[in-house]
C-alpha positions as CSV (number, residue, x, y, z in Angstrom):
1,X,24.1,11.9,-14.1
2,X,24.7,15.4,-15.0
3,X,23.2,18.6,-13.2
4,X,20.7,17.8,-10.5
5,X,17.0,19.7,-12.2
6,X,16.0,22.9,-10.9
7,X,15.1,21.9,-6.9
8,X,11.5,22.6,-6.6
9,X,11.0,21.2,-3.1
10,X,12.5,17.5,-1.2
11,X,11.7,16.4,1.7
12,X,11.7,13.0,3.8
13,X,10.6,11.5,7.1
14,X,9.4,8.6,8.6
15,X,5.6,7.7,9.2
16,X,4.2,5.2,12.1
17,X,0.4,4.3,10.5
18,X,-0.5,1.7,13.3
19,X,-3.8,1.1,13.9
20,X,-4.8,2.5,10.0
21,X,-6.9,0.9,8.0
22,X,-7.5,3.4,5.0
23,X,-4.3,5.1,4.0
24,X,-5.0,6.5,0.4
25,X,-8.5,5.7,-1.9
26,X,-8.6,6.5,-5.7
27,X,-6.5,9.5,-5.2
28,X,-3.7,10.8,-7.4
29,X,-0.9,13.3,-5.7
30,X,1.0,16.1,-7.7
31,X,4.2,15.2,-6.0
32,X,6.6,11.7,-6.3
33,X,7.0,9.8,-3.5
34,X,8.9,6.6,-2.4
35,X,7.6,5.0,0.3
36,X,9.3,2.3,2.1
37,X,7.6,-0.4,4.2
38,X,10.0,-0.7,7.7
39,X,7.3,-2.8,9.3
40,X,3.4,-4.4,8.6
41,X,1.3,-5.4,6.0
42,X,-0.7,-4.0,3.1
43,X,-1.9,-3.6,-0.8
44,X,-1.3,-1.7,-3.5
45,X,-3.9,-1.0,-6.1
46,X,-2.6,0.7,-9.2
47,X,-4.3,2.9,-11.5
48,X,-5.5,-0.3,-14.0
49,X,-6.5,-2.3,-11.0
50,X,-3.6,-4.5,-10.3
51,X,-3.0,-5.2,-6.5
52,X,0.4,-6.2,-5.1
53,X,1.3,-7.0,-1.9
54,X,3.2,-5.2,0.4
55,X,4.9,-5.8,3.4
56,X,8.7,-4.9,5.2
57,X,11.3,-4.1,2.2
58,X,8.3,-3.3,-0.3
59,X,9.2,-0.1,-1.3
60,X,6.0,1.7,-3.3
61,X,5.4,4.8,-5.7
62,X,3.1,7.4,-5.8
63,X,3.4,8.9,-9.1
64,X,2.3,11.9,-10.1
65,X,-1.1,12.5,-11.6
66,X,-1.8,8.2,-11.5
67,X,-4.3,7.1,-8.8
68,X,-4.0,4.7,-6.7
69,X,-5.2,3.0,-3.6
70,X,-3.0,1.6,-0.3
71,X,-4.7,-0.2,2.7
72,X,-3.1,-1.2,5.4
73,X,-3.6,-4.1,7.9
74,X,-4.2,-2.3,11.2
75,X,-3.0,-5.0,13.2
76,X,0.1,-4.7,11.6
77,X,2.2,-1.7,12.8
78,X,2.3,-0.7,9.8
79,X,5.5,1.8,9.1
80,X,7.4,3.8,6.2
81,X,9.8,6.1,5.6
82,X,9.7,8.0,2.6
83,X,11.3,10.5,0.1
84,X,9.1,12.9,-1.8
85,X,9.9,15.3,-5.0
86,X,7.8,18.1,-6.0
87,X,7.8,19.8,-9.2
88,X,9.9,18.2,-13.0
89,X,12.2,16.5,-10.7
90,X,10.1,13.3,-11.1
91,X,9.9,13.3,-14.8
92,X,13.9,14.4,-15.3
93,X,14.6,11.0,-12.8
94,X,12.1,9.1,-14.8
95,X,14.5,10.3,-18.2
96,X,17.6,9.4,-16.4
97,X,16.7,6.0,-15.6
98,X,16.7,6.5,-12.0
99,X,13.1,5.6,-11.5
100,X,10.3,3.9,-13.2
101,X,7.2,5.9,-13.3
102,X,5.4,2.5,-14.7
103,X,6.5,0.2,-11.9
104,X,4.3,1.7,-8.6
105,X,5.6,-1.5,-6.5
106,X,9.4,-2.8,-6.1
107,X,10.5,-5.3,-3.9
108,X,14.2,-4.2,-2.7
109,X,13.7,-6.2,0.4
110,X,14.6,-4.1,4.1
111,X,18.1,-2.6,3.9
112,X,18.9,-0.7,7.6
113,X,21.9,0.9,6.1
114,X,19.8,2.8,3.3
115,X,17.0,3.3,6.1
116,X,19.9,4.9,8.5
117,X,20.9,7.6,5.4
118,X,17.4,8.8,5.1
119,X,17.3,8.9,9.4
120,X,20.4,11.4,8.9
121,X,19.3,13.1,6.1
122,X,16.1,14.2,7.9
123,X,18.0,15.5,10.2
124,X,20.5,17.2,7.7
125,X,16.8,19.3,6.1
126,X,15.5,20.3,9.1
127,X,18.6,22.8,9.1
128,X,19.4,22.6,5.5
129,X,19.2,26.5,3.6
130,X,18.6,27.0,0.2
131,X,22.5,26.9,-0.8
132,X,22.1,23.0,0.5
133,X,19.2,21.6,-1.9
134,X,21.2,20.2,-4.4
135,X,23.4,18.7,-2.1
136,X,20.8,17.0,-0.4
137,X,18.7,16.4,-3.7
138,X,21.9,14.0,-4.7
139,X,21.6,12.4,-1.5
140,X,18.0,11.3,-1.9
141,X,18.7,10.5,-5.1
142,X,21.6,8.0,-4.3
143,X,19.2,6.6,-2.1
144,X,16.5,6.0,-4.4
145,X,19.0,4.3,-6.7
146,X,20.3,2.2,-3.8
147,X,16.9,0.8,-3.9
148,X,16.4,0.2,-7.3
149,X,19.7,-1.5,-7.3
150,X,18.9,-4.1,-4.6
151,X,15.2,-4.7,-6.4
152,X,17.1,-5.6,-9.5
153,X,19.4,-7.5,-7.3
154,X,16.8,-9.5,-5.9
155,X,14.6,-10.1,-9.1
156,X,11.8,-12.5,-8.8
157,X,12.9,-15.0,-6.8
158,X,9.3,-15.0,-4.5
159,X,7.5,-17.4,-7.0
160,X,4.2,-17.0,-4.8
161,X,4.2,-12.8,-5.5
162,X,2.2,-12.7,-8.4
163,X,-0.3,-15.5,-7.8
164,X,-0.6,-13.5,-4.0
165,X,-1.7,-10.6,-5.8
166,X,-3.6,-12.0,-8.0
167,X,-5.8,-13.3,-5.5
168,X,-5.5,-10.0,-4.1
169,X,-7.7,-9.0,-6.5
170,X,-10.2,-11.8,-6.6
171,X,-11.0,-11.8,-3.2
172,X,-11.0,-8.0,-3.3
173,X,-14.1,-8.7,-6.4
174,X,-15.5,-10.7,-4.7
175,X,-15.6,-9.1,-1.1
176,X,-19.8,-8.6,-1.9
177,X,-20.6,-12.1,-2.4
178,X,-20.1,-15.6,-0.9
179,X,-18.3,-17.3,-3.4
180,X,-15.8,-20.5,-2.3
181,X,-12.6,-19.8,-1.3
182,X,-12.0,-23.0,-2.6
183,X,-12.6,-21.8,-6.1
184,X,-9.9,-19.3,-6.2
185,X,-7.4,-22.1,-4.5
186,X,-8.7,-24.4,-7.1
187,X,-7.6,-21.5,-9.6
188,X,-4.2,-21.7,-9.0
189,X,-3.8,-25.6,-8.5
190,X,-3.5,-25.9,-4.8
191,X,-5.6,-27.6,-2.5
192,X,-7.0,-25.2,-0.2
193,X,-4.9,-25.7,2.8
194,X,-1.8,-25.5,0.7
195,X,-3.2,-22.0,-0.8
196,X,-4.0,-20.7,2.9
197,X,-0.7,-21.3,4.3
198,X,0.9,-19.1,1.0
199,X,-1.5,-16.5,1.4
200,X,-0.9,-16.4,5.2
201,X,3.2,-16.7,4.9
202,X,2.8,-13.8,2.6
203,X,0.0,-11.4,3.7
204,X,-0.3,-12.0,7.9
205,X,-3.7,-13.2,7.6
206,X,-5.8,-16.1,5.9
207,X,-7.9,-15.4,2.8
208,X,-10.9,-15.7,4.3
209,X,-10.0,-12.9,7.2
210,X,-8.3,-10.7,4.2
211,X,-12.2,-10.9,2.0
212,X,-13.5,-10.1,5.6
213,X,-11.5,-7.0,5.8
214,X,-11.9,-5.8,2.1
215,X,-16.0,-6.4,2.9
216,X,-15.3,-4.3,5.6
217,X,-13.3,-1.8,3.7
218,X,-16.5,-1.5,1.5
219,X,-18.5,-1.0,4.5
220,X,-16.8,1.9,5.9
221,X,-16.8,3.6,2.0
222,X,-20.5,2.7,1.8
223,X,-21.6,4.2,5.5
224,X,-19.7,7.8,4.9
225,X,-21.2,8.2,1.5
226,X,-25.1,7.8,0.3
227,X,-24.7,3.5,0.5
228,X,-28.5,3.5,2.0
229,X,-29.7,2.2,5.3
230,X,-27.6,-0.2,7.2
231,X,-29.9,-3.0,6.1
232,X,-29.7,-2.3,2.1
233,X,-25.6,-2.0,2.9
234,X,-25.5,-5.8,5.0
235,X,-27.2,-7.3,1.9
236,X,-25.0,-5.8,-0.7
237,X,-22.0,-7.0,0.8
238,X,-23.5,-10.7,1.1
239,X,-24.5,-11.0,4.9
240,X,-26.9,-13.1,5.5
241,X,-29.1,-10.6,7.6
242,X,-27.9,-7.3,9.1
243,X,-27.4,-8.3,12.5
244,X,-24.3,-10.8,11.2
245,X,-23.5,-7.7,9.3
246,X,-23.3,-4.8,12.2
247,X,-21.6,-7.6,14.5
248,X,-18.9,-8.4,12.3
249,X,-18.2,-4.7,11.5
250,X,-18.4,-3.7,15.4
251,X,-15.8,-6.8,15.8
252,X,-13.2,-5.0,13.0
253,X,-14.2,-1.3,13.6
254,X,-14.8,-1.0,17.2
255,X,-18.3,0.6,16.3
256,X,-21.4,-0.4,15.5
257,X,-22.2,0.6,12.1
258,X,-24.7,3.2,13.4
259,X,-22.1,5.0,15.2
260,X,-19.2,4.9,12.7
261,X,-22.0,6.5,10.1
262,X,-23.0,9.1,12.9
263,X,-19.1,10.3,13.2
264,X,-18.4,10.7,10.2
C-alpha cells in the first residue's frame, strides 16, 4: 500500500444517538467518516436522492464535500462507532482502492472483532503523540478494509434491500399526501400484508408508522423555519384538520407543535 499520506488528523469513538430523531439534514462535512451501525434503525439519503436502509452491520460514509441526510428511528437505540480522516487522506484511500467515495452505504453485516480494534484503538489516541500517527493511521486503515472485505464477502444476498429502499423513497414523497399504501405494495407485486411484513423485518416499523414519521420529520423542518401557522403546516402534510395534526405530532415529539416551534 505504500507510504501512509501526510497525517492530517484521525480520530475514532463510539456514539450512543438514542432517543435522536434528526442526525444530519442536507449537510456536506469536509472530513471522511465511516460510521458503523452497533445497534438501531435508520436511512440514508445520498446526494441524488437515493435512500437505503440502515440498521446493525450497515456501515455508512460521509464523504467529503457530498450531502447527505441520516435519520434515525428514536425508538431504536440507535449506535455507531466511527473512524474519521481529515485532510487528502480520503482522496489518496479512494486512489488506493481502499474505499469507494461513490458507494455512501455498505452492508458488512456486525463483526465484534473489527468493533473491539477500534474500542482499543480509541484508547491507543487518547495517548498517542505525533511520532504515533502513522502507526495508528495503518490501523484505521486495516480496519476500514476489514470492512470492505466482509461487504464484498457478503454481496447481495438480502433480495428485499433494494426494493426496501426503494420504498424508502416513495413513502418519504409521499409523506404530504394520503395516497394508498396499497399502491406502493401493488408496485412491487406483493399483496399488502406480504409487503408489510418485509418492510417491518427490515426497517423495525410498518410502512404506514415509517410515512408517519417522515410526515413528522417534515413537521419539525417546517415549525423551526418560516412553514406558516400550524394550521397552513397540518394541511400541507395531508391531515385532515389540525387538531389530527398537533395530536399526532405531540404523540411522536412529546410536544405540542406550539411548544416545539416556541423552543426552537
Amino acid at each position: 500500500m505504500g507510504a501512509p499520506p501526510r497525517v492530517s488528523s484521525i480520530s475514532c469513538g463510539f456514539q450512543d444517538k438514542r432517543g435522536r430523531t434528526h442526525d444530519v439534514t442536507d449537510r456536506a462535512f469536509s472530513s471522511y467518516a465511516a460510521c458503523y451501525v452497533l445497534r438501531g434503525r435508520g436511512t440514508y439519503t445520498d446526494w441524488n436522492g437515493r435512500t437505503q436502509a440502515l440498521g446493525p452491520g450497515s456501515l455508512f460514509q460521509r464523504i467529503p464535500g457530498r450531502t447527505h441526510t441520516t435519520r434515525i428511528d428514536p425508538d431504536s437505540a440507535f449506535a455507531e462507532c466511527w473512524i474519521d480522516f481529515t485532510g487528502a487522506i480520503p482522496q489518496s484511500l479512494a486512489d488506493l482502492g481502499v474505499i469507494d467515495l461513490q458507494r455512501p452505504v455498505l452492508q458488512p453485516g456486525l463483526d465484534l472483532s473489527l468493533v473491539r480494534r477500534i474500542d482499543r484503538l480509541v484508547f491507543a489516541l487518547r495517548s498517542a503523540d505525533e511520532h504515533d500517527l502513522p502507526k495508528m493511521y495503518v490501523a484505521l486503515v486495516e480496519v476500514l478494509v476489514g470492512l470492505y472485505a466482509l461487504d464484498r464477502g457478503h454481496g447481495d444476498d438480502d433480495e428485499h434491500r433494494g426494493m426496501i429502499e426503494e420504498a424508502c423513497r416513495r413513502l418519504g414523497e409521499s409523506a404530504d399526501d394520503r395516497g394508498r399504501l396499497e399502491q406502493v405494495a401493488r408496485s412491487f407485486n406483493m399483496s399488502y400484508e406480504r409487503f408489510r411484513k418485509v418492510f417491518r423485518e427490515h426497517m423495525g416499523l410498518s410502512p404506514g408508522e415509517y410515512r408517519i414519521r417522515r410526515r413528522i420529520d417534515r413537521a419539525r423542518e417546517l415549525l423551526l423555519g418560516e412553514g406558516g401557522s400550524i394550521k397552513e403546516i397540518a394541511y400541507a402534510l395531508g391531515y385532515s384538520n389540525p387538531f389530527t395534526f398537533s395530536t399526532q405530532f405531540k404523540q411522536a415529539v412529546g410536544l405540542s407543535p406550539e411548544a416545539f416551534r416556541a423552543g426552537r
